[in-house]
PyMOL Python script that loads the backbone (N, CA, C, O; Angstrom):
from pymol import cmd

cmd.read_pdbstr("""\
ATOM      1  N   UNK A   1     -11.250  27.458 -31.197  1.00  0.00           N
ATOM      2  CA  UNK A   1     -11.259  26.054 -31.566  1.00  0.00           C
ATOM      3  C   UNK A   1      -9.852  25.684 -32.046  1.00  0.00           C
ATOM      4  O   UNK A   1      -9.345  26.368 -32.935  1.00  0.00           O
ATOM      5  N   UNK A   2      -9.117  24.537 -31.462  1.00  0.00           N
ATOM      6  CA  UNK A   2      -7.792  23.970 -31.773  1.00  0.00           C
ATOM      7  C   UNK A   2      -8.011  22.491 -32.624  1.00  0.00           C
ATOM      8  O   UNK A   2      -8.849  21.626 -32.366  1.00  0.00           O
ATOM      9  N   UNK A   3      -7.355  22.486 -33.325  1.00  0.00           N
ATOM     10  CA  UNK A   3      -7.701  21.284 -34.738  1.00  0.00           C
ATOM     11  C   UNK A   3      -6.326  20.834 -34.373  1.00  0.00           C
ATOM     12  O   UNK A   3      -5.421  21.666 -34.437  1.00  0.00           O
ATOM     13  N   UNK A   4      -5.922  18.941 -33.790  1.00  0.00           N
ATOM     14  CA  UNK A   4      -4.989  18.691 -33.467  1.00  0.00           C
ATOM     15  C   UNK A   4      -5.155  17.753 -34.066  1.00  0.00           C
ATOM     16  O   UNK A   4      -6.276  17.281 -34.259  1.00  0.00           O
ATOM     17  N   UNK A   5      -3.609  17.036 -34.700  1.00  0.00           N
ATOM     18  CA  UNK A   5      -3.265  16.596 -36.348  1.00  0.00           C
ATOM     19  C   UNK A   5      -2.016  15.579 -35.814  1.00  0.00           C
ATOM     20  O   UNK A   5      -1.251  15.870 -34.895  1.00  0.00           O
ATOM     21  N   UNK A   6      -1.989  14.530 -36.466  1.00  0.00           N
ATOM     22  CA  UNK A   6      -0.537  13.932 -36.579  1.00  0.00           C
ATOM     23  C   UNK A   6      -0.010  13.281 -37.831  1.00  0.00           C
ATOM     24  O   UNK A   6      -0.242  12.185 -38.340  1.00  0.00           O
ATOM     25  N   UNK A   7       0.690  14.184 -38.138  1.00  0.00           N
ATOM     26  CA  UNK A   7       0.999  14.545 -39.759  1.00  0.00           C
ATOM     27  C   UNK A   7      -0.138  14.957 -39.963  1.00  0.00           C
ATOM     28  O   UNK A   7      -0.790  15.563 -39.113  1.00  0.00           O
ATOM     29  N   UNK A   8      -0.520  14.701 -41.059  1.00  0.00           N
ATOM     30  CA  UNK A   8      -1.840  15.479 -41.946  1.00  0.00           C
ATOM     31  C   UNK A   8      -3.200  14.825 -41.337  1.00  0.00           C
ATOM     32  O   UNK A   8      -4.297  15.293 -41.640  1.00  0.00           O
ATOM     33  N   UNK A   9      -3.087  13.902 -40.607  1.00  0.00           N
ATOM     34  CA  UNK A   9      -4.017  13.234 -40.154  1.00  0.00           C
ATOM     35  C   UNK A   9      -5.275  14.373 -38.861  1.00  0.00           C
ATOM     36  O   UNK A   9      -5.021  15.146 -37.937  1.00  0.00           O
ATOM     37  N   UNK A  10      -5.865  14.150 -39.149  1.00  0.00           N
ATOM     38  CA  UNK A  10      -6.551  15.470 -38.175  1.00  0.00           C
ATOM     39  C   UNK A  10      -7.217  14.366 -36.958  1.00  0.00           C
ATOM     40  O   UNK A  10      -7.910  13.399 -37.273  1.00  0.00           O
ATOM     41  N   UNK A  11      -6.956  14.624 -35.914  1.00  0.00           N
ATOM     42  CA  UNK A  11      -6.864  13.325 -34.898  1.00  0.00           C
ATOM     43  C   UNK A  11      -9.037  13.854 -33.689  1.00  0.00           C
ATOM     44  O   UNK A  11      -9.958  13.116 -33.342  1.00  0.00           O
ATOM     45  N   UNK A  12      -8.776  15.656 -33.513  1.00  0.00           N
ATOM     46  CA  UNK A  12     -10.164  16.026 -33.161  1.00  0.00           C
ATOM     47  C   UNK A  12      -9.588  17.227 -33.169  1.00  0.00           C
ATOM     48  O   UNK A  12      -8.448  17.648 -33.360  1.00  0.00           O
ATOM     49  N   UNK A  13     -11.358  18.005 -32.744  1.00  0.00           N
ATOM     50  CA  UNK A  13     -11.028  19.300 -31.973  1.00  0.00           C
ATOM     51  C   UNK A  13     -11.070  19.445 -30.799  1.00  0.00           C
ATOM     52  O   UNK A  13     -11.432  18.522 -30.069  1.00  0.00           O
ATOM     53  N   UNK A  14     -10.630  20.907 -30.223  1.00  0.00           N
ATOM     54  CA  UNK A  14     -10.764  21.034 -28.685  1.00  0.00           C
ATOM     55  C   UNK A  14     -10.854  22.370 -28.815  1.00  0.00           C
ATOM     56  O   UNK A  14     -10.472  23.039 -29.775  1.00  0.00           O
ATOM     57  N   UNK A  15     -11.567  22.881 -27.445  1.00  0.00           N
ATOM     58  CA  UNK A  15     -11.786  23.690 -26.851  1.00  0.00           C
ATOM     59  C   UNK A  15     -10.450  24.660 -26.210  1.00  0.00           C
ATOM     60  O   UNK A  15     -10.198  25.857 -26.345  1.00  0.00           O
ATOM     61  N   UNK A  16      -9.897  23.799 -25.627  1.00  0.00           N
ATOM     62  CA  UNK A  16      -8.290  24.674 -25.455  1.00  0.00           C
ATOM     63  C   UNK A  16      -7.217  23.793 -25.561  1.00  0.00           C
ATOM     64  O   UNK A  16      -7.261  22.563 -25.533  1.00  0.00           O
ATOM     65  N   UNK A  17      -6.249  24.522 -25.685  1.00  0.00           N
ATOM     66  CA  UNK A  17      -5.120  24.006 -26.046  1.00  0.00           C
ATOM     67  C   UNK A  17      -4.694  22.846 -24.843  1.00  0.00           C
ATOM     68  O   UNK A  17      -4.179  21.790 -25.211  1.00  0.00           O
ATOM     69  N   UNK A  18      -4.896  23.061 -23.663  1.00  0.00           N
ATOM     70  CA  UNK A  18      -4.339  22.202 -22.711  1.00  0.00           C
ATOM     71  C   UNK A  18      -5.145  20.697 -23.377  1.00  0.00           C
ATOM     72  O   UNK A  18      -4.700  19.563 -23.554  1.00  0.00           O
ATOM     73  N   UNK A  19      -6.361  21.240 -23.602  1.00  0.00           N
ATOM     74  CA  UNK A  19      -7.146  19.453 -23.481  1.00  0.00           C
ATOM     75  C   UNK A  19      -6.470  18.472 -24.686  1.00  0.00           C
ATOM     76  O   UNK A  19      -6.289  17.257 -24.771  1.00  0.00           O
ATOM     77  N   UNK A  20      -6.167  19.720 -25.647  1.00  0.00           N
ATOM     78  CA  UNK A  20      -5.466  18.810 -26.901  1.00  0.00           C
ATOM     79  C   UNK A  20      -4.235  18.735 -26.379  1.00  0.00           C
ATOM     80  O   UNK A  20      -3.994  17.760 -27.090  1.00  0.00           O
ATOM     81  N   UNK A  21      -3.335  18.863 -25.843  1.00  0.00           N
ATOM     82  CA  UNK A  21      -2.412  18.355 -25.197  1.00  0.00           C
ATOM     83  C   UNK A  21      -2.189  17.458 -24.487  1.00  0.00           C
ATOM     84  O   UNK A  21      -1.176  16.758 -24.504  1.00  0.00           O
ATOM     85  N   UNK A  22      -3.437  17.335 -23.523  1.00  0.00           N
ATOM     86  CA  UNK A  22      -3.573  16.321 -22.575  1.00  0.00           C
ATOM     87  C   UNK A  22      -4.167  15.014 -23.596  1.00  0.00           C
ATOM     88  O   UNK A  22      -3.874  13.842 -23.363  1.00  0.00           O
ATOM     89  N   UNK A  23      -4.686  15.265 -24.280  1.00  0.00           N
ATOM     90  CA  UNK A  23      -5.563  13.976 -25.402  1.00  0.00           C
ATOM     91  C   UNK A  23      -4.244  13.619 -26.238  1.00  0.00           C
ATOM     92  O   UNK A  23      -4.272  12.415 -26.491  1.00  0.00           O
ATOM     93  N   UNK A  24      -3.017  14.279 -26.795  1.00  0.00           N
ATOM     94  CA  UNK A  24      -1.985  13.842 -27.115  1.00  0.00           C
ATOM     95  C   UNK A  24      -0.971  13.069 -26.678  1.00  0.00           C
ATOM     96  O   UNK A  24      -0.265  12.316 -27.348  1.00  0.00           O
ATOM     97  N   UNK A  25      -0.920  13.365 -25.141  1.00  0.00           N
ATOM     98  CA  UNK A  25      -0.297  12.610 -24.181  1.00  0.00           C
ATOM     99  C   UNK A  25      -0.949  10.895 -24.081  1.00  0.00           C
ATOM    100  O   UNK A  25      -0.301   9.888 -23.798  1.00  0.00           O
ATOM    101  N   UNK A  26      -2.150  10.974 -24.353  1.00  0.00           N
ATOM    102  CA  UNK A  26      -2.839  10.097 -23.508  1.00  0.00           C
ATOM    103  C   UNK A  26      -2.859   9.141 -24.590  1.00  0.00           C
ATOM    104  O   UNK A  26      -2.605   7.990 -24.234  1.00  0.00           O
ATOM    105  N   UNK A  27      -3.120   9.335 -25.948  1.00  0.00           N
ATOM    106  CA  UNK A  27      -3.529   8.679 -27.096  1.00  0.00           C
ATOM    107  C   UNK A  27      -2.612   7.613 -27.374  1.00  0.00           C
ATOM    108  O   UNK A  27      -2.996   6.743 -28.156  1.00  0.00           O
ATOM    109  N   UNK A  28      -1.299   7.515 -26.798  1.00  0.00           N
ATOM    110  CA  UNK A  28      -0.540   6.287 -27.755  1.00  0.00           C
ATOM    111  C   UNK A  28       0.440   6.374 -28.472  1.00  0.00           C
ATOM    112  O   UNK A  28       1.530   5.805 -28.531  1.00  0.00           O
ATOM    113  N   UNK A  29      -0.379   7.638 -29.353  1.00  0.00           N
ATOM    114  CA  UNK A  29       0.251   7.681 -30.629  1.00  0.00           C
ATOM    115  C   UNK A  29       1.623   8.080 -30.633  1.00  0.00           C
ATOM    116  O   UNK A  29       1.965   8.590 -29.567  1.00  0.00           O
ATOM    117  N   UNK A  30       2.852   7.975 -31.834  1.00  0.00           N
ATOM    118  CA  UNK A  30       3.913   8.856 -31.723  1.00  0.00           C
ATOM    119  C   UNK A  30       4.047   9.579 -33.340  1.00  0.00           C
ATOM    120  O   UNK A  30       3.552   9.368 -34.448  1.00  0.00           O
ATOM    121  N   UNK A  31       4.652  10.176 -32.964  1.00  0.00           N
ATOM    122  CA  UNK A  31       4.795  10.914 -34.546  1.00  0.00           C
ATOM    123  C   UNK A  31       5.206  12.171 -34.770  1.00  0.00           C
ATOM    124  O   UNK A  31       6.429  12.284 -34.690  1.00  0.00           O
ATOM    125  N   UNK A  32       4.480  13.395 -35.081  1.00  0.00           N
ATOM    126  CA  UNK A  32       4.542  14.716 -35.082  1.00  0.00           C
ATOM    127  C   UNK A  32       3.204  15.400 -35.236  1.00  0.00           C
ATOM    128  O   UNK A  32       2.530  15.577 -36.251  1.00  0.00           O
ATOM    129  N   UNK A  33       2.942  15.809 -33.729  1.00  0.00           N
ATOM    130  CA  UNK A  33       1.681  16.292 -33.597  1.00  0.00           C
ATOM    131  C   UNK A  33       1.409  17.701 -34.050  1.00  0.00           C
ATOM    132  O   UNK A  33       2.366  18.476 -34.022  1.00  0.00           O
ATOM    133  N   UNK A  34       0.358  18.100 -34.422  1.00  0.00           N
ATOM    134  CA  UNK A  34       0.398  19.993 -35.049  1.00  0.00           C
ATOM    135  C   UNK A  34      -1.264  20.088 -34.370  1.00  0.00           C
ATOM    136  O   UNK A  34      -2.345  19.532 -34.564  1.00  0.00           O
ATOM    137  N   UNK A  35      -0.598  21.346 -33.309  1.00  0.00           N
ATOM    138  CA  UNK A  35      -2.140  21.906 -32.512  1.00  0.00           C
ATOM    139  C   UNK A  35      -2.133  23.582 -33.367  1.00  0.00           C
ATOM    140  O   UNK A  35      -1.182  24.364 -33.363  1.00  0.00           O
ATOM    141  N   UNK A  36      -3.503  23.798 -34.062  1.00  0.00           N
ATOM    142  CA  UNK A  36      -3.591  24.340 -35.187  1.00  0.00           C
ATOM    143  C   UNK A  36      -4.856  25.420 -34.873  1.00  0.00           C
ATOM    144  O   UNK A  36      -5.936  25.178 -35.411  1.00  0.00           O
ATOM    145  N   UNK A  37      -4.726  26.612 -34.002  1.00  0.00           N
ATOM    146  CA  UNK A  37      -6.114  27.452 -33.680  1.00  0.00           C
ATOM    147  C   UNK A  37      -5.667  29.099 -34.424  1.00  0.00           C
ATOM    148  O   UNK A  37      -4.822  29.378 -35.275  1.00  0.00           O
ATOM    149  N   UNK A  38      -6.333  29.680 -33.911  1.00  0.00           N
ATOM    150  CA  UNK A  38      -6.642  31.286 -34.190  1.00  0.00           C
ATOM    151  C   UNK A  38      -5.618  31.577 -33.932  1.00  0.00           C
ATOM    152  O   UNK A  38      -5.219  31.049 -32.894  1.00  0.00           O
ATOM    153  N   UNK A  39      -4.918  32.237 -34.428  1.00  0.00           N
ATOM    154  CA  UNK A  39      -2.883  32.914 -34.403  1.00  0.00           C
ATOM    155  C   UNK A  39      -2.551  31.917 -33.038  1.00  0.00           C
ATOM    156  O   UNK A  39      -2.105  32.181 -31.922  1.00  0.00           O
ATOM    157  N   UNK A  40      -3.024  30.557 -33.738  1.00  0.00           N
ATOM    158  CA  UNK A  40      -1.948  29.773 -32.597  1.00  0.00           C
ATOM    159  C   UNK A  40      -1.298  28.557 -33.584  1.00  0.00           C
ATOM    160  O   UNK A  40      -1.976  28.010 -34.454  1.00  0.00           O
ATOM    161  N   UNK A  41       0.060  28.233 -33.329  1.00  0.00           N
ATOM    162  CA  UNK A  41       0.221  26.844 -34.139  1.00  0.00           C
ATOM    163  C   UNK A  41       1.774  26.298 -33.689  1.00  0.00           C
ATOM    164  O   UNK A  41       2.891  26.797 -33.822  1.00  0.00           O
ATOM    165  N   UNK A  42       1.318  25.105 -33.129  1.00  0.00           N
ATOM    166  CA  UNK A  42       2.271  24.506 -32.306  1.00  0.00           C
ATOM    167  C   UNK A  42       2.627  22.987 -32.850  1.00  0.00           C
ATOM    168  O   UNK A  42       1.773  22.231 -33.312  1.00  0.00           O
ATOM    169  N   UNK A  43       3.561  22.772 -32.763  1.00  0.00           N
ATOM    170  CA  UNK A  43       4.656  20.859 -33.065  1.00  0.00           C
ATOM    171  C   UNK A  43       5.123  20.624 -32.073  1.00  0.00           C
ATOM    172  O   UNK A  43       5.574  21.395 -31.226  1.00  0.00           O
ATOM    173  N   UNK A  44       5.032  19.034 -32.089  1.00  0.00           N
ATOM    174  CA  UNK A  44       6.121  18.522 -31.018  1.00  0.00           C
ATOM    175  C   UNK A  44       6.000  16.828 -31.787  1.00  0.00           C
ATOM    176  O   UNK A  44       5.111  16.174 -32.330  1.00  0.00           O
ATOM    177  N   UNK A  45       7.865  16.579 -31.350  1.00  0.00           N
ATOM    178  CA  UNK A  45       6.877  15.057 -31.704  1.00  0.00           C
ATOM    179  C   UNK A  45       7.207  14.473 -30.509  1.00  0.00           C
ATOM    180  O   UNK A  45       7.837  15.011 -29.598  1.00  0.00           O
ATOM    181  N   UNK A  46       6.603  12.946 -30.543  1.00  0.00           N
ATOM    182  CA  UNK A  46       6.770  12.225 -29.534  1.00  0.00           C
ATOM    183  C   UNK A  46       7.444  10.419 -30.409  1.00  0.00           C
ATOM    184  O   UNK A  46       7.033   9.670 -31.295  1.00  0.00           O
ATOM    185  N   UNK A  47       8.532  10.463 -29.550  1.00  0.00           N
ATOM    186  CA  UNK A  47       9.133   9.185 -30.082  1.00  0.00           C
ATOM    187  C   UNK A  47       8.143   8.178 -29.764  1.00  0.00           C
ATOM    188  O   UNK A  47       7.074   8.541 -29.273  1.00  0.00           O
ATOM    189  N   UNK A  48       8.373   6.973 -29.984  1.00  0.00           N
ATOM    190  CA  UNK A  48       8.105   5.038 -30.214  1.00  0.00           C
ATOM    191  C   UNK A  48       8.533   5.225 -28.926  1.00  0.00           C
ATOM    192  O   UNK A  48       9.619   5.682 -28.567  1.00  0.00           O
ATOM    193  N   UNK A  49       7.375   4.743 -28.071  1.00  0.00           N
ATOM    194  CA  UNK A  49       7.775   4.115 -26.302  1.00  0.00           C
ATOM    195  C   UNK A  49       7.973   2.664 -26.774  1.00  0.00           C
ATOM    196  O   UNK A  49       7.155   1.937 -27.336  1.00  0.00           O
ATOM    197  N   UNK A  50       9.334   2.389 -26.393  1.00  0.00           N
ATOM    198  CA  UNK A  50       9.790   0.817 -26.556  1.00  0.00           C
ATOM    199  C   UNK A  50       9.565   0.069 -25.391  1.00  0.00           C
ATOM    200  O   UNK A  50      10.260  -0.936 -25.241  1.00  0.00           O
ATOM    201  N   UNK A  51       8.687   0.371 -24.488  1.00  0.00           N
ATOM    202  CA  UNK A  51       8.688  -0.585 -23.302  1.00  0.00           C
ATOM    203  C   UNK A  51       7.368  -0.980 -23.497  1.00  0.00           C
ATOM    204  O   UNK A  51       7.139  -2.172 -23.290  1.00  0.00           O
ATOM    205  N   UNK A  52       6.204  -0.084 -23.935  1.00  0.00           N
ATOM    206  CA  UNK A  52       5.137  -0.134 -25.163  1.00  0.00           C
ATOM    207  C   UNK A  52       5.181  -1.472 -25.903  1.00  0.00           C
ATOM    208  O   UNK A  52       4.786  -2.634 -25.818  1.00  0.00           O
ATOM    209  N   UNK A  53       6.031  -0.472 -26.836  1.00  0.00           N
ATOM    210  CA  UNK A  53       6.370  -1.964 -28.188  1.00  0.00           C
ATOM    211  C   UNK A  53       6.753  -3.364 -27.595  1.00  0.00           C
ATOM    212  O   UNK A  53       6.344  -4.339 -28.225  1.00  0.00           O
ATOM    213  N   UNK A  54       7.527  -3.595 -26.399  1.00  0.00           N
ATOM    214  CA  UNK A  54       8.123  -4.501 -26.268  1.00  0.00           C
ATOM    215  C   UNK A  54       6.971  -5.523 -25.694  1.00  0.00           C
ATOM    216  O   UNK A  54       6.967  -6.691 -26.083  1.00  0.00           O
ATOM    217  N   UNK A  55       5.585  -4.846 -24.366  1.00  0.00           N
ATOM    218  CA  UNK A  55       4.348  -5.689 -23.994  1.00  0.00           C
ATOM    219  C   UNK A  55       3.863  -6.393 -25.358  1.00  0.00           C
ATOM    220  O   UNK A  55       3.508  -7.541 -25.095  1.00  0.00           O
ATOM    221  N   UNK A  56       3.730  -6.103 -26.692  1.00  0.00           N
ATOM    222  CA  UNK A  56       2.607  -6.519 -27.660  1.00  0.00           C
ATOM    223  C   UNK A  56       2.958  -7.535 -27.933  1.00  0.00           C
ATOM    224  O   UNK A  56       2.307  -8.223 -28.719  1.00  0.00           O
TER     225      UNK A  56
END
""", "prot")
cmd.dss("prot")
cmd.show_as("cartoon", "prot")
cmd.util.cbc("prot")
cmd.orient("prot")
């Protein structure tokens, strides 16, 4: 089980690491993501898409 977080925020779980990856990609969000399992623990962040910001 992978517990995927942005900042302290705990966003879900997953089954494997790819799906929480792929659900990170997909979500929007930017920040600093933490995928958090059994001797596994991974960061990345993802900047502000300004072409995003700029539609709203």
């Amino acid at each position: 089980m992978y517990r995927l977080y942005i900042g302290f925020r705990l966003l879900d779980e997953f089954e494997s690491i790819r799906e929480a990856k792929q659900f990170a990609g997909k979500s929007g969000l930017s920040g600093v993501f933490n995928l958090i399992g059994d001797n596994y623990r991974d960061a990345w962040y993802v900047p502000i898409n300004k072409t995003s910001q700029n539609k709203k």
